[in-house]
C-alpha positions in Angstrom: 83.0 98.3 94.9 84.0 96.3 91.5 81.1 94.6 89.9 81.0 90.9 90.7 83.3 88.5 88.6 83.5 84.5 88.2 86.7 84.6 90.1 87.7 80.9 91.6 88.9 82.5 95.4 89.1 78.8 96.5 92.6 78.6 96.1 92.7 82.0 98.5 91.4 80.4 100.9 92.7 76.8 101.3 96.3 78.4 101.5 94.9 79.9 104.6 93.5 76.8 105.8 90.2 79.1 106.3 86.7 77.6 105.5 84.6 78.1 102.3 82.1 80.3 104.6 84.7 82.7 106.2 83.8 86.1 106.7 84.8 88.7 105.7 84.9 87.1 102.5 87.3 87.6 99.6 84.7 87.6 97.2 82.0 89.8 98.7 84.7 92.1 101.2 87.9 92.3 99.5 89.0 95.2 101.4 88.2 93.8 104.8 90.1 90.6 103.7 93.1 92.4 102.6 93.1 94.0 105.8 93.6 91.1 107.8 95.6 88.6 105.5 97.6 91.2 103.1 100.7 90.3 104.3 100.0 86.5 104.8 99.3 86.0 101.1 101.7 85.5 98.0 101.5 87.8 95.4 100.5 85.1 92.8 97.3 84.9 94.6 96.4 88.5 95.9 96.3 89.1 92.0 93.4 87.6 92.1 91.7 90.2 94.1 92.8 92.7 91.4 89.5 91.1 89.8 86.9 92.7 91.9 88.9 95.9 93.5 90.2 98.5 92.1 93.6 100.7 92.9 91.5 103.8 94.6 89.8 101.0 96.4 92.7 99.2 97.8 93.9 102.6 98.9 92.3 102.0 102.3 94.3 99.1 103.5 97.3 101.0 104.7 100.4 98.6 103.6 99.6 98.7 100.1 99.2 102.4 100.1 102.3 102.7 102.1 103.9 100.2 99.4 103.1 102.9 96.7 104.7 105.6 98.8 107.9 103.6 99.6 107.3 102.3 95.7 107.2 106.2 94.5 110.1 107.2 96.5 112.3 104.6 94.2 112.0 107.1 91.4 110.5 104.8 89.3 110.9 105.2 85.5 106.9 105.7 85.3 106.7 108.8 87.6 110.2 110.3 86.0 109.0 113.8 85.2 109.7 113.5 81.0 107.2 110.1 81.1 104.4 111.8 83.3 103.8 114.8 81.4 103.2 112.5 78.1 101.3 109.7 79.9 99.1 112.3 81.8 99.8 115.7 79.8 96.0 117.3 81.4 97.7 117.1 84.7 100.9 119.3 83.3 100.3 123.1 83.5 103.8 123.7 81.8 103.8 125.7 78.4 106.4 124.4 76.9 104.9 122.4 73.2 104.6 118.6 74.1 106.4 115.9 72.4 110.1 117.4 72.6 111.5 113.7 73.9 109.4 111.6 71.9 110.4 113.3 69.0 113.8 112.6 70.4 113.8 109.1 70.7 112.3 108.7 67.0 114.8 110.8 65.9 117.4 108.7 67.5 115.9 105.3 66.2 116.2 106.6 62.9 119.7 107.2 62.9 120.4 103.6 64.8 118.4 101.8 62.5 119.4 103.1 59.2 123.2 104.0 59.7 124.1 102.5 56.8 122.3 104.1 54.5 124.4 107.5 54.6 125.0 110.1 57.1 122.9 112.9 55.1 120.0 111.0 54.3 119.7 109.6 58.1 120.4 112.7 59.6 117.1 114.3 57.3 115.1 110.9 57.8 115.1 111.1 61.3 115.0 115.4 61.6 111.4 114.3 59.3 110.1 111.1 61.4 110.8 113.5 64.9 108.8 116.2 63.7 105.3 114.0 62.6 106.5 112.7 66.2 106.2 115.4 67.7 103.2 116.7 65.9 101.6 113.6 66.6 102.4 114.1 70.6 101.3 117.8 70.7 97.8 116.6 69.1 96.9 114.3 71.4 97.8 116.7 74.3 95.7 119.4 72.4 92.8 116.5 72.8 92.9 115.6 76.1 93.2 118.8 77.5 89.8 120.3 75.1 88.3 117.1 76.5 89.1 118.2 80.0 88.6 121.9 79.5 84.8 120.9 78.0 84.5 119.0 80.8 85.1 121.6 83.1 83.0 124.1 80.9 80.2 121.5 81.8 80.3 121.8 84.9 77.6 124.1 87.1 78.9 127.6 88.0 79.9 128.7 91.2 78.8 132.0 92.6 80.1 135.0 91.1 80.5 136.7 94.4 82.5 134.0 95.4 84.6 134.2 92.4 85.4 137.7 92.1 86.9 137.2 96.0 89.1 134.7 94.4 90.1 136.8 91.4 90.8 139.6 93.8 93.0 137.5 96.2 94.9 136.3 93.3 95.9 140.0 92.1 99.6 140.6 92.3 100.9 136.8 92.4 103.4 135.9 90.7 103.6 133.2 88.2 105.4 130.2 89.3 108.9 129.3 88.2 109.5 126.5 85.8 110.7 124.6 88.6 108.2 125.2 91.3 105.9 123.8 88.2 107.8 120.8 87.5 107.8 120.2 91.5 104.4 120.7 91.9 103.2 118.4 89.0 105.4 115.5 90.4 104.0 115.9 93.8 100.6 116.0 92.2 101.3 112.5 90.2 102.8 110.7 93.2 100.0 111.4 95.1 97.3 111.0 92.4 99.0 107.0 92.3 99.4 106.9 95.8 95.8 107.5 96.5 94.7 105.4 92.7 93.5 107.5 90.5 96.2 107.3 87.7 95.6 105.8 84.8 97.4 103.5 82.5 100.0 102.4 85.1 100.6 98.6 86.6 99.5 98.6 90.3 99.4 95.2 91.0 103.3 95.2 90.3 103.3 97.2 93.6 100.6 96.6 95.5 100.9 93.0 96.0 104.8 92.6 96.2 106.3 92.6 99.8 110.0 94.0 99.1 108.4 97.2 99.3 107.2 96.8 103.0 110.9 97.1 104.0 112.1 99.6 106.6 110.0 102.8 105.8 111.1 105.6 108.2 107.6 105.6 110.1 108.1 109.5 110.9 108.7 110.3 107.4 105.9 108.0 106.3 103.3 110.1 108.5 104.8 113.5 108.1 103.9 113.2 103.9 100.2 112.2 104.4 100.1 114.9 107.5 101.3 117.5 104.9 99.1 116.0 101.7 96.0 116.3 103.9 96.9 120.0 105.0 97.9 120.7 101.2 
């Protein structure tokens, strides 16, 4: 649970018309709360209960996970495959060198912005601010994934007996295609924000907003968590 916070939940409660001693309590059982009275609250004030839960916590109260499923079904710009592999590059097991589209874009902005100051010059100015771009990009990839590989490195070994029957199952596999990769790395990110583990990505826009409790196709809906959990 969230560490406590001076959070006023008055105003929680009195659109309720529920007493100051109601149980569960928004303060001290958020996710019981949310259980009962999601859908009977405005978004302006389930936000406050953003202050002592977090996303992975609010996973357990099914309609706001199933607002993140409906929510990543939109094809939201944030889980577009070109913004997830820069916003969470460790998750990415492609090989291709980072950066490419941010490079891009700088490249691009160069061009807009100085169009006046001659063809040649803009076309070299922004070739030069999309590389540093892109070296930039493929640096901080290069850091996050050391970060993660040392953190893996750290942790205890499993048993070699156990890991030579892996290595020995593995033996004539063949390496998946760029697009099974790309498929697999979506699925991954969806789920990772279904389930609130992503960082730097808005939940509250999603989890407290009812236009994404329309008509989910229930059979659908159960058929993707069926096949996560057997995944």
């Amino acid at each position: 649970m969230s560490p406590p916070n001076d959070t006023d939940f008055t105003p929680i409660l009195k659109y309720l018309g529920l007493p100051d001693a109601y149980e569960p309590s928004p303060r001290t059982a958020p996710i019981d709360f949310l259980h009962r009275h999601v859908r009977s609250l405005p978004a302006h004030l389930l936000r406050l209960l953003s202050t002592n839960t977090t996303p992975k916590e609010r996973t357990a109260v099914p309609i706001i996970r199933n607002r993140r499923l409906k929510y990543s079904q939109s094809n939201p710009p944030e889980l577009s495959l070109e913004h997830a592999k820069s916003t969470w590059p460790a998750l990415w097991e492609g090989r291709e060198r980072p950066g490419r589209e941010q490079a891009k874009e700088e490249k691009e902005w160069a061009e807009r912005e100085f169009l006046g100051d001659g063809k040649q010059k803009v076309g070299k100015l922004g070739s030069l601010l999309g590389e540093y771009e892109e070296e930039r990009e493929s640096e901080r990839v290069r850091t996050i994934r050391r970060q993660r590989a040392e953190y893996i490195e750290s942790l205890p070994e499993e048993d070699d007996e156990s890991d030579d029957d892996d290595n020995e199952g593995d033996t004539g596999m063949q390496e998946p295609s760029p697009a099974e990769l790309e498929a697999t790395f979506l699925r991954l990110v969806k789920e990772r924000f279904i389930y609130g583990f992503l960082e730097s990505i808005d939940y509250d826009k999603v989890d407290w907003d009812e236009r994404w409790d329309g008509d989910l196709d229930r059979e659908m809906e159960e058929r993707w968590f069926d096949d996560e959990e057997e995944g």
